[in-house]
ROVODREN-124329 format. One line per field, with one value per residue (C-alpha): residue in three letters; residue number from 1; x, z, y. Coordinates in steps of 0.5 Angstrom, whole numbers, plus 500, padded with zeros to 3 digits. Example, Ala and Ser with C-alpha at 12.3 -4.5 7.8 and 13.67 -1.06 7.14 Angstrom:
% ROVODREN-124329
res = [ALA	SER]
n = [1	2]
c1 = [525	527]
c3 = [516	514]
c2 = [491	498]
***
This chain:
% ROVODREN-124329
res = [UNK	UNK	UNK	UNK	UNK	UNK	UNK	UNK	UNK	UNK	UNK	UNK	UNK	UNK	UNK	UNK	UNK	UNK	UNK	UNK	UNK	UNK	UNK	UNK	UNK	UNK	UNK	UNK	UNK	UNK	UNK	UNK	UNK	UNK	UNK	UNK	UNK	UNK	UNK	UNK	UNK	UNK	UNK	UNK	UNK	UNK	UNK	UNK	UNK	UNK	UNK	UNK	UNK	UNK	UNK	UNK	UNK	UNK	UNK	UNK	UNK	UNK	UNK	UNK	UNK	UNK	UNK	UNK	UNK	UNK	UNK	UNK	UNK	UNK	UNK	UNK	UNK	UNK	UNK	UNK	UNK	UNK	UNK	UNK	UNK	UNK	UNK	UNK	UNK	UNK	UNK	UNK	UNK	UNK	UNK	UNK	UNK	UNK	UNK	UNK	UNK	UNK	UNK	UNK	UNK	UNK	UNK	UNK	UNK	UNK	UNK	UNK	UNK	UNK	UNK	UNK	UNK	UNK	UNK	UNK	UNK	UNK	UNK	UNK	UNK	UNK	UNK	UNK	UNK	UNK	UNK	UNK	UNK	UNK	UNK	UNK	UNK	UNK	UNK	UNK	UNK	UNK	UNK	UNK	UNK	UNK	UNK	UNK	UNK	UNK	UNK	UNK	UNK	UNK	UNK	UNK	UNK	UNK	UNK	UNK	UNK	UNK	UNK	UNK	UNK	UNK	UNK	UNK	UNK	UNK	UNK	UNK	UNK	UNK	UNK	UNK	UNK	UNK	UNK	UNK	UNK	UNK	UNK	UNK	UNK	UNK	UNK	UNK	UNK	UNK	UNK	UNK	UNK	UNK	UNK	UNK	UNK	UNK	UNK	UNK	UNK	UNK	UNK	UNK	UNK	UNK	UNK	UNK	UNK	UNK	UNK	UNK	UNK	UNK	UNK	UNK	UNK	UNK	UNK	UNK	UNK	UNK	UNK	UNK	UNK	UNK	UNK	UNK	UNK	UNK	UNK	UNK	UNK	UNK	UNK	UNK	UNK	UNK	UNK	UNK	UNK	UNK	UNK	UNK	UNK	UNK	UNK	UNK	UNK	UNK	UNK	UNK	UNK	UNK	UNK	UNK	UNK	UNK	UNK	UNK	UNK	UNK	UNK	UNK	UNK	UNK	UNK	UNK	UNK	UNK	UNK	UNK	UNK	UNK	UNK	UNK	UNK	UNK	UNK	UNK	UNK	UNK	UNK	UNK	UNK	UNK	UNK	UNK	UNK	UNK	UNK	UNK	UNK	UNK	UNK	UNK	UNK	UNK	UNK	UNK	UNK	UNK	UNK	UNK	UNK	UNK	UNK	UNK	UNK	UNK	UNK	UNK	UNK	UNK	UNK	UNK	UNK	UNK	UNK	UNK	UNK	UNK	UNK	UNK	UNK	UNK	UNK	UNK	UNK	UNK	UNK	UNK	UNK	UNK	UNK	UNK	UNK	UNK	UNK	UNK	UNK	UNK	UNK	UNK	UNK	UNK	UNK	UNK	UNK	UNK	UNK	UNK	UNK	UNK	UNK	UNK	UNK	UNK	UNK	UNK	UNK	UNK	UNK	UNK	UNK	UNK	UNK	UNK	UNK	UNK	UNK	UNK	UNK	UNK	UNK	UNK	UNK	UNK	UNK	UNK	UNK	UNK	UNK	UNK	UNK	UNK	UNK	UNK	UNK	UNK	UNK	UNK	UNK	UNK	UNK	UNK	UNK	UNK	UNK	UNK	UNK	UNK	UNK	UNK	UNK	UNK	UNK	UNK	UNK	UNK	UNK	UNK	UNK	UNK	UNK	UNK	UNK	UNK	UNK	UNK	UNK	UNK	UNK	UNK	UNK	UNK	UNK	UNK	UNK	UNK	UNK	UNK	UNK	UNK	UNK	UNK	UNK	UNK	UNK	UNK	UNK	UNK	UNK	UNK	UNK	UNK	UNK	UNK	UNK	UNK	UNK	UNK	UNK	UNK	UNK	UNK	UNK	UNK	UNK	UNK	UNK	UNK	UNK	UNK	UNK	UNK	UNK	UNK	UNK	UNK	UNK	UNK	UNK	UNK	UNK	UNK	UNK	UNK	UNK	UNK	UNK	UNK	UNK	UNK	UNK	UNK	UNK	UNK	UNK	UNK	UNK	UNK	UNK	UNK	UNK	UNK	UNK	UNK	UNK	UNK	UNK	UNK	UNK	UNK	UNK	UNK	UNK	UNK	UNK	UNK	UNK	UNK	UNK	UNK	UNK	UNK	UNK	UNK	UNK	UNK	UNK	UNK	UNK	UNK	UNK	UNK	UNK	UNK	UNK	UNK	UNK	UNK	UNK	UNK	UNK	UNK	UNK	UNK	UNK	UNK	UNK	UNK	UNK	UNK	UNK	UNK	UNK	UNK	UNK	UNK	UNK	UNK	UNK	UNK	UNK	UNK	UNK	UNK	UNK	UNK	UNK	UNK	UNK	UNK	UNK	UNK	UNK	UNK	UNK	UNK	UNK	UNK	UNK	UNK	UNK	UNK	UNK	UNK	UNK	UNK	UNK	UNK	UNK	UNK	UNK	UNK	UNK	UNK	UNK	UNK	UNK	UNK	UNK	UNK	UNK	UNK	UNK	UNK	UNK	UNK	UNK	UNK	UNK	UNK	UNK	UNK	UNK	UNK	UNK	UNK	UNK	UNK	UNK	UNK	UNK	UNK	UNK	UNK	UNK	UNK	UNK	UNK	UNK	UNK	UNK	UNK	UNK	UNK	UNK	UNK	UNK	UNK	UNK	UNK	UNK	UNK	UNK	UNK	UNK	UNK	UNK	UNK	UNK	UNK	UNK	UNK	UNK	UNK	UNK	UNK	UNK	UNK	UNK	UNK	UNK	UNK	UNK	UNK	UNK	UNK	UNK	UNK	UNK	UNK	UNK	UNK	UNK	UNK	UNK	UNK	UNK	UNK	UNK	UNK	UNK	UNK	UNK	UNK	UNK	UNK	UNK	UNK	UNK	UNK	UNK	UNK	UNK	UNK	UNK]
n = [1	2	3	4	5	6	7	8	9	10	11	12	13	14	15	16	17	18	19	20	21	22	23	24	25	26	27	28	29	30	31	32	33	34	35	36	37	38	39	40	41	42	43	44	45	46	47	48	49	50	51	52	53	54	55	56	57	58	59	60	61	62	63	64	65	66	67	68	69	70	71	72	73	74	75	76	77	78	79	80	81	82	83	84	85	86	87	88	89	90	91	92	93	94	95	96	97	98	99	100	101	102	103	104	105	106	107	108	109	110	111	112	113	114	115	116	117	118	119	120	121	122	123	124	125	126	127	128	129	130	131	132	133	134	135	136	137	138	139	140	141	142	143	144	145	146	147	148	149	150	151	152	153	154	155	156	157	158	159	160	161	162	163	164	165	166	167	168	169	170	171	172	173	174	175	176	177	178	179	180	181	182	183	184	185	186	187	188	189	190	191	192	193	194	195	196	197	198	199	200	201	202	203	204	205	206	207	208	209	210	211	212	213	214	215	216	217	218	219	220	221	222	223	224	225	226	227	228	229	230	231	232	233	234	235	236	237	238	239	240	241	242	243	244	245	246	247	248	249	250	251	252	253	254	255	256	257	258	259	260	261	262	263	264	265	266	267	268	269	270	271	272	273	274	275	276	277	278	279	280	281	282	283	284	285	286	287	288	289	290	291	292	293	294	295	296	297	298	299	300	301	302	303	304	305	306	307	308	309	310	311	312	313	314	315	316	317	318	319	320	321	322	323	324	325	326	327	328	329	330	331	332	333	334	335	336	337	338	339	340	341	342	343	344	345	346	347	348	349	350	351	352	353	354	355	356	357	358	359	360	361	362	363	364	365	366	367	368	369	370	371	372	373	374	375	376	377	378	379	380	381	382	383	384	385	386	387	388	389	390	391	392	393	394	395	396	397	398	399	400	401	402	403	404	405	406	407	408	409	410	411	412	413	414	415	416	417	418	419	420	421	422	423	424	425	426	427	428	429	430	431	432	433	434	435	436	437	438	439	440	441	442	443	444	445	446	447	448	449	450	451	452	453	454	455	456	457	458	459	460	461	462	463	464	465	466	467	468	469	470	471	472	473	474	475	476	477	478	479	480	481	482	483	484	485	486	487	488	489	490	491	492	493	494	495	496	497	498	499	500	501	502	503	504	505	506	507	508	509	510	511	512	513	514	515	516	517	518	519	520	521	522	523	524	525	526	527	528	529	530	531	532	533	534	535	536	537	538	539	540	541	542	543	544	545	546	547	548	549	550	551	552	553	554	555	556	557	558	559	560	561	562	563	564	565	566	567	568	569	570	571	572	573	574	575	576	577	578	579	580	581	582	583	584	585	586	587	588	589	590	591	592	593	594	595	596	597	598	599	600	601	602	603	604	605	606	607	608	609	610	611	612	613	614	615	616	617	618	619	620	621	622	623	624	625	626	627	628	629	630	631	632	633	634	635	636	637	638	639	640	641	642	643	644	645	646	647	648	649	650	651	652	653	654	655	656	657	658	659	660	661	662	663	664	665	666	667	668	669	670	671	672	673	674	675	676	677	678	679	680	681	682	683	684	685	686	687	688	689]
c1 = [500	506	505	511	513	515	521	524	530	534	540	547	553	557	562	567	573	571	577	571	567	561	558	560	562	563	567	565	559	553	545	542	539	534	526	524	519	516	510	508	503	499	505	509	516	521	528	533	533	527	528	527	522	517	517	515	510	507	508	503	497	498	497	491	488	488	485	480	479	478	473	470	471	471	475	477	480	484	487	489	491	495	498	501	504	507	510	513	516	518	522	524	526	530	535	534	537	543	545	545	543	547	555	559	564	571	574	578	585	583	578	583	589	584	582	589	591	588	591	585	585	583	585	580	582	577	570	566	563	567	570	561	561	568	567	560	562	568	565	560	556	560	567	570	574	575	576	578	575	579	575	577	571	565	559	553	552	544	542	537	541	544	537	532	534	534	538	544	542	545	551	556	561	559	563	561	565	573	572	577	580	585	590	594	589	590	583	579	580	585	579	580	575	571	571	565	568	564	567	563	562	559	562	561	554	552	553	552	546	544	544	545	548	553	556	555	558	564	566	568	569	575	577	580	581	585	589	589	585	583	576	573	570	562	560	563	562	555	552	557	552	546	549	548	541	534	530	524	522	519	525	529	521	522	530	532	539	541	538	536	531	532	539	541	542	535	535	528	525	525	518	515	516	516	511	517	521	514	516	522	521	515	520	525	519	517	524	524	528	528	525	528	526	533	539	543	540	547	542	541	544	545	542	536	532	528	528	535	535	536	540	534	529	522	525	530	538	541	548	553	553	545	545	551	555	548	546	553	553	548	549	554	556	561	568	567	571	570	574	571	575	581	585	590	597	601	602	607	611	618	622	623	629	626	624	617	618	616	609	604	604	600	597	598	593	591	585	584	590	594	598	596	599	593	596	595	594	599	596	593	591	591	585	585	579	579	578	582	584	586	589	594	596	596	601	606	606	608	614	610	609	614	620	623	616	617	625	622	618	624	620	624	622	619	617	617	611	610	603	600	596	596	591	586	578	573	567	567	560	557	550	544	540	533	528	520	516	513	506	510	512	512	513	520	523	528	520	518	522	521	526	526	530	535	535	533	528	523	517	513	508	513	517	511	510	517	516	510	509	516	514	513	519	524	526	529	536	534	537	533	531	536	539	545	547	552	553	558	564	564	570	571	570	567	559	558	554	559	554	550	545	542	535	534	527	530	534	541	544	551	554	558	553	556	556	549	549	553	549	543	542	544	539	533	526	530	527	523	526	530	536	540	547	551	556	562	561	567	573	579	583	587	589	594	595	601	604	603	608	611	605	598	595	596	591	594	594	590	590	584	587	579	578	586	582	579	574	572	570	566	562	559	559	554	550	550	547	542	539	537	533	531	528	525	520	512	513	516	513	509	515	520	523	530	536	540	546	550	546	542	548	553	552	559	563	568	564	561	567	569	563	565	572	570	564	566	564	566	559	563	566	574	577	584	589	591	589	589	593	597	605	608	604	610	603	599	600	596	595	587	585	587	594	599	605	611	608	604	599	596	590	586	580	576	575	582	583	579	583	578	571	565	560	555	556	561	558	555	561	565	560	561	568	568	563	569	574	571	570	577	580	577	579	586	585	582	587	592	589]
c3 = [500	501	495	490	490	497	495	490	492	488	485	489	486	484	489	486	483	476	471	465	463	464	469	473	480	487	491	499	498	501	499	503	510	512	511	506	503	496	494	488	482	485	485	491	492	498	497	502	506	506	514	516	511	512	520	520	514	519	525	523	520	527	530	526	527	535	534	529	534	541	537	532	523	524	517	521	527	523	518	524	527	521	519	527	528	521	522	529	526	520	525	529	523	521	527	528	521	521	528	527	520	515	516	510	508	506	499	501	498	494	491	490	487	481	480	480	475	470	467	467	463	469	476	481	488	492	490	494	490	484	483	482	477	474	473	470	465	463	461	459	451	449	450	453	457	463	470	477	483	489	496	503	505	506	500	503	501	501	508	511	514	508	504	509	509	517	518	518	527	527	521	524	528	525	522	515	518	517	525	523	527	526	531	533	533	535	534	537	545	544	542	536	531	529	521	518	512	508	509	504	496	495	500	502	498	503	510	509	510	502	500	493	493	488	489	484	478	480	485	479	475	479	479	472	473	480	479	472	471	463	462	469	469	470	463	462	468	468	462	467	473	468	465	471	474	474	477	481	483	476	476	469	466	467	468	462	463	470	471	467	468	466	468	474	480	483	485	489	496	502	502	509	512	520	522	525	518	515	521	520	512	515	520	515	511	517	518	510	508	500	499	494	491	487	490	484	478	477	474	480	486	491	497	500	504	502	502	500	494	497	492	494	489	492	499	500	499	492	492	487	489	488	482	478	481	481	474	471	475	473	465	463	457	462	465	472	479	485	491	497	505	500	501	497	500	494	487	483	478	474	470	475	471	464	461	461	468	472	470	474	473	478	485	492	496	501	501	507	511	504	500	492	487	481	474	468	461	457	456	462	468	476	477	485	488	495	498	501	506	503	497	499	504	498	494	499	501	494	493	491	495	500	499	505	508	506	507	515	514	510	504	497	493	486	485	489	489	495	494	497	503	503	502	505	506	510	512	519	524	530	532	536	539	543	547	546	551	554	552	544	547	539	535	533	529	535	538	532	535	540	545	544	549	549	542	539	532	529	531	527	524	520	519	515	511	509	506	503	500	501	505	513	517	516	509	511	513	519	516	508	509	510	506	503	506	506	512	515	515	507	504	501	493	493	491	494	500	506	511	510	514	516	520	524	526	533	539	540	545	545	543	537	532	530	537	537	531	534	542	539	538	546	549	551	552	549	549	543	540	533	532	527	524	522	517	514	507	503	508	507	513	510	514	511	511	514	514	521	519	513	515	510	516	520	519	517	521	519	521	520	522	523	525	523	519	523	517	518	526	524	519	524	530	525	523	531	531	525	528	535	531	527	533	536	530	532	528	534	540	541	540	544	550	553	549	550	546	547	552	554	558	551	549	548	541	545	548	542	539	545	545	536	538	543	540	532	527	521	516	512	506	505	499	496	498	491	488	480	477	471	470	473	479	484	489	484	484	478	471	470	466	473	470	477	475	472	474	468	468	473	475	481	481	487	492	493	486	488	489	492	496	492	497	497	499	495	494	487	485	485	481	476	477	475	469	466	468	464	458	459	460	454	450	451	451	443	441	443	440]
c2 = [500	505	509	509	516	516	511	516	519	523	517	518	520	515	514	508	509	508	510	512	518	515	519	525	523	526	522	522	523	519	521	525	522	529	529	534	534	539	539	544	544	538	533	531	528	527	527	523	518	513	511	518	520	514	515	522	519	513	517	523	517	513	519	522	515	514	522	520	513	518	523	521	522	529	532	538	534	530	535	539	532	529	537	538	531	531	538	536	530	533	539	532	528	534	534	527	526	531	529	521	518	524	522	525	522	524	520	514	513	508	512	518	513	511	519	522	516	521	527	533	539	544	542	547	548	549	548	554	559	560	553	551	556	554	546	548	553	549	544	545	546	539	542	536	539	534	538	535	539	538	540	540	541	537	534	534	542	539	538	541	547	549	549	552	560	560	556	560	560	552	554	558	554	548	542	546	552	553	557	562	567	573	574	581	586	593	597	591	592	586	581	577	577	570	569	564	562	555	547	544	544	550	554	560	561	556	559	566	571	570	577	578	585	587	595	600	601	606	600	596	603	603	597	599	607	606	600	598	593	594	590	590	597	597	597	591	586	587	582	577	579	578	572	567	571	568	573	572	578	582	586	584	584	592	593	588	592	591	584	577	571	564	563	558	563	566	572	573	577	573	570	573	580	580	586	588	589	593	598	599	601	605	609	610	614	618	621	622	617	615	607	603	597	595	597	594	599	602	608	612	611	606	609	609	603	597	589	586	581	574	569	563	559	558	559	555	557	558	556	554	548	547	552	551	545	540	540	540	533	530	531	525	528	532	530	532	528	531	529	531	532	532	538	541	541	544	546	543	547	545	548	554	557	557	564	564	563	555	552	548	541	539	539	535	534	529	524	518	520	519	524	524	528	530	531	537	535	538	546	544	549	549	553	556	558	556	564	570	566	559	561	566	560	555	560	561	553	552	558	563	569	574	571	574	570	564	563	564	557	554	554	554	561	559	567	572	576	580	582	575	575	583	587	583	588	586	589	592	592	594	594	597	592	593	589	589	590	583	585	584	577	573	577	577	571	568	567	563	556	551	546	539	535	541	543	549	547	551	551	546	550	554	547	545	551	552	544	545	553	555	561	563	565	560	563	569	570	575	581	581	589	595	601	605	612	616	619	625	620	619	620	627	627	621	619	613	611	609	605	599	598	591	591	584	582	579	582	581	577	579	586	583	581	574	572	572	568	563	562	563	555	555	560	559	564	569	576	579	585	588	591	595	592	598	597	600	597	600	601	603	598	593	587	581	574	569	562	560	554	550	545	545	542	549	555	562	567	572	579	583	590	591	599	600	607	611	613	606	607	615	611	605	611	615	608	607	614	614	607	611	616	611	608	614	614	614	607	603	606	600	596	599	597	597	598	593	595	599	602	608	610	610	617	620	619	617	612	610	610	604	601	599	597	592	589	590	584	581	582	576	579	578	579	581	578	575	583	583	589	591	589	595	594	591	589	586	578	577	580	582	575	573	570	568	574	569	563	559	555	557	562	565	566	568	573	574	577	584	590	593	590	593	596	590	583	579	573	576	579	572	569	574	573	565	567	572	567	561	565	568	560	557	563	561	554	556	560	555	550]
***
């Protein structure tokens, strides 16, 4: 009697060690194990692990029938039964199924010794958010390019927590997080700043708050006039923005420049609107505040507040790995391997002493506790796509960075580019927090939860509407709404806002704003109330990256020089200020209790100034560290087709080639980097053909 479709789950990925090209491959990977169910246009299917699934199915039918049997066949009685139950279950079989049934696994030796028995036309060094884009563009439209994507991380970038929007609370300082940590900060009251970078495929994209945000056009304008890197103004990005998008929100119907349907990342508003959001729209427009409904038209200016596009399909979360990485491997005309818990150790080069400079041959890497060494074709390339952090490091284990640097780790210089690991921009944030009065107890997002046996889960109604319609508080990141200003501490000379602002639906736990991401798991009854994250969205601090040791296995130092510009400390003081006005505003009354942060005894620019430099945060968008620029520029470490300077063969492509961080979030921008270096990739492979 069990119906069909509730046994059709998705194929897993191959995982033997198969030496053919039948069909693309992720090594490591088992199928996914966590209850999700989607229902749309009158059909349904279920995909994960059956175990989880027809328990949460049979538990709602016997709970519905002991119902019917109390009180009688009553059709209300048993919808509101058989809905409750499933909903509750649903949330249960999600936790259940993260926690005991969903183990990913790493690739094993043997599976990685029958991968590296093969040459590769691209070797792609970490599989985040451009190296999804570049194993799908490279190979696809029958180029017959084969592509080995090396990821460190882990491959179930489908679980549960990944694709529900909200589940971001449980993603921070996970066994899906590199857990970073900068060290040596002078401007932060001695305090380190914790860094959330993504430890699985797809990276990034499917760890952070999902805004998809790109700057202005002179953010790129000035990558070309500033330093140098001809091909990259606005004009001539933009079609890579639009190349990838699907838009979900009408707006490519009515602005067909700046935006475009049809592509594989969508681009939607968040599916629900807290009441607490609508009045902070409402209070902007009291206090004579502009609305804008596209803060990615470079026609008009990027100021004003309104909803920030959101990177989901259907309420869950868009990322590379779901939108561009999926697909790819489930066309076997295309020759994708993936190895996943593989980390890259090194690249490696020969012909050092030849006129063009060495060329990368190849890769070491690490899989099952045993060291591998993966092959180019000939003309080949290594492709490193591991982020700010991680790219800088892997070029200097390799040979290619400070060469003073490298000679105190005892490692061999290959080529001396002192660029590497500096330059390294973030965005700077502090926040103003307040408390609802009891009366108002539920309204925030953080209400929206219930505890099971200790474990913070939401509440099974919104588990429900979220699996069957897409819609309801788990589709929001919790800081979808927000605005651009330029404030007093702007820049002189320069037209572009200085301050982001986010609005969270939720009262803050900590000062610093990730804290409360990170303890929110653990707190129970939390107070009702909402928050403004003020942002310096285009700093002007610049911190660096360096080798701990000569060891891969070691984390880098990463020194943020956080609030290093003072500049960079005016701009989150006026966002502090403009939040407390904003506050005021007839809107809130009725919202508003007590400030919790920074306080009502925080008045001064003094203390306020101290209130940013012991509770300042990462609003997670590192960049820089491998900038691009032209040949005379001594910094620059790769050319503007992303060229490694005078080592051949080799490329990065990432958020580290970034001279400068646009005024958004970065996500997009590396999207339309990786599209821009596919097409320059293949160019070269065509002309060298």
């Amino acid at each position: 009697w069990w119906p069909s479709w509730l046994e059709r789950e998705r194929a897993p990925a191959h995982t033997g060690a198969s030496t053919g090209w039948g069909r693309c491959s992720v090594l490591g990977r088992r199928r996914p194990s966590f209850a999700q169910v989607r229902v749309t246009a009158g059909s349904a299917k279920m995909a994960g692990g059956g175990g989880v699934n027809k328990i949460v199915l049979i538990g709602a039918v016997l709970v519905g029938a002991w119902r019917v049997a109390e009180k009688g066949l009553d059709r209300t009685v048993l919808a509101q039964t058989v809905l409750g139950a499933l909903g509750a279950l649903v949330a249960v079989g999600m936790v259940v199924g993260g926690r005991f049934l969903r183990k990913a696994q790493g690739a094993s030796a043997e599976q990685a010794v029958a991968v590296v028995a093969e040459a590769y036309d691209y070797i792609i060094v970490g599989g985040g958010t451009a190296g999804c884009v570049l194993a799908n563009r490279l190979t696809a439209g029958g180029t017959g390019k084969s592509v080995l994507v090396l990821e460190a991380g882990r491959s179930d970038f489908d679980t549960a927590l990944v694709k529900i929007p909200a589940g971001i609370l449980r993603l921070f300082r996970s066994k899906y997080d590199w857990n970073f940590n900068t060290s040596n900060e002078k401007g932060t009251s001695g305090r380190s700043i914790y860094l959330c970078r993504g430890k699985l495929l797809g990276g990034s994209s499917c760890v952070n708050v999902q805004l998809y945000t790109r700057g202005n056009a002179d953010d790129y304008n000035v990558w070309e006039t500033e330093f140098g890197c001809k091909g990259w103004s606005s004009d001539e990005v933009l079609p890579y923005f639009r190349r990838t998008e699907d838009d979900r929100t009408g707006l490519a119907a009515s602005d067909s420049k700046h935006h475009a349907a049809g592509g594989e990342w969508a681009v939607d508003h968040v599916r629900y609107q807290n009441p607490l959001s609508k009045c902070f729209l409402k209070a902007c427009q009291q206090m004579g505040i502009a609305l804008n409904d596209d803060f990615n038209n470079w026609d008009r200016s990027q100021e004003g507040v309104g909803r920030f596009l959101v990177s989901q399909r259907n309420g869950a979360r868009c990322s590379s790995a779901s939108a561009l990485l999926e697909p790819a491997l489930a066309d076997p005309g295309r020759r994708i391997r993936i190895l996943t818990a593989s980390p890259a150790r090194k690249v490696l080069l020969e012909d050092a002493s030849a006129a063009g400079g060495p060329r990368a041959i190849g890769v070491t890497l690490r899989a099952g506790g045993v060291e591998h060494v993966a092959r180019l074709a000939p003309g080949g390339e290594v492709l490193l796509a591991g982020g700010a952090i991680q790219t800088p490091q892997l070029l200097m284990l390799s040979g290619i960075g400070p060469s003073a640097h490298l000679q105190e780790h005892g490692i061999e210089v290959v080529k001396d580019l002192p660029g590497v690991g500096r330059n390294l921009q973030d965005h700077p944030a502090a926040v103003v927090s307040y408390e609802c009065p009891p009366e108002k107890r539920g309204i925030s997002v953080t209400s929206m939860v219930i505890r099971v046996a200790g474990v913070v889960m939401p509440h099974p109604k919104f588990v429900l509407e979220w699996a069957i319609y897409g819609t309801g508080p788990l589709t929001t990141p919790g800081c979808d709404h927000g605005g651009f200003f330029r404030t007093a501490a702007a820049p002189q000379g320069t037209k572009s806002a200085d301050l982001q602002m986010r609005f969270l639906a939720a009262r803050a736990i900590t000062a610093d704003g990730m804290g409360t991401f990170t303890k929110f798991k653990e707190s129970a009854n939390l107070a009702d109330g909402f928050s403004f994250q003020s942002i310096a969205v285009r700093p002007s601090s610049r911190g660096r990256v360096l080798l701990a040791s000569a060891d891969p296995d070691d984390q880098p130092i990463i020194e943020g020089n956080y609030l290093a510009e003072k500049g960079d400390v005016a701009t989150i003081r006026e966002g502090l200020k403009l939040s407390r006005k904003m506050a005021q505003q007839p809107v809130f009354k009725e919202m508003l209790g007590e400030e919790v942060f920074p306080g009502p005894e925080i008045q001064s620019d003094a203390q306020l100034d101290a209130y940013i430099a012991a509770s300042v945060h990462t609003a997670n968008a590192l960049v820089g560290t491998c900038r691009m620029g032209p040949e005379d520029d001594a910094q620059a470490v790769c050319d503007p087709e992303m060229r490694v300077r005078g080592v051949r063969g080799l490329r990065v492509v990432d958020a580290s080639l970034m001279p400068k961080l646009p005024g958004g979030q970065s996500g997009a921008a590396v999207v339309m980097m990786a599209e821009r270096a596919a097409e320059m990739i293949l160019g070269s492979s065509k002309r060298a053909e």
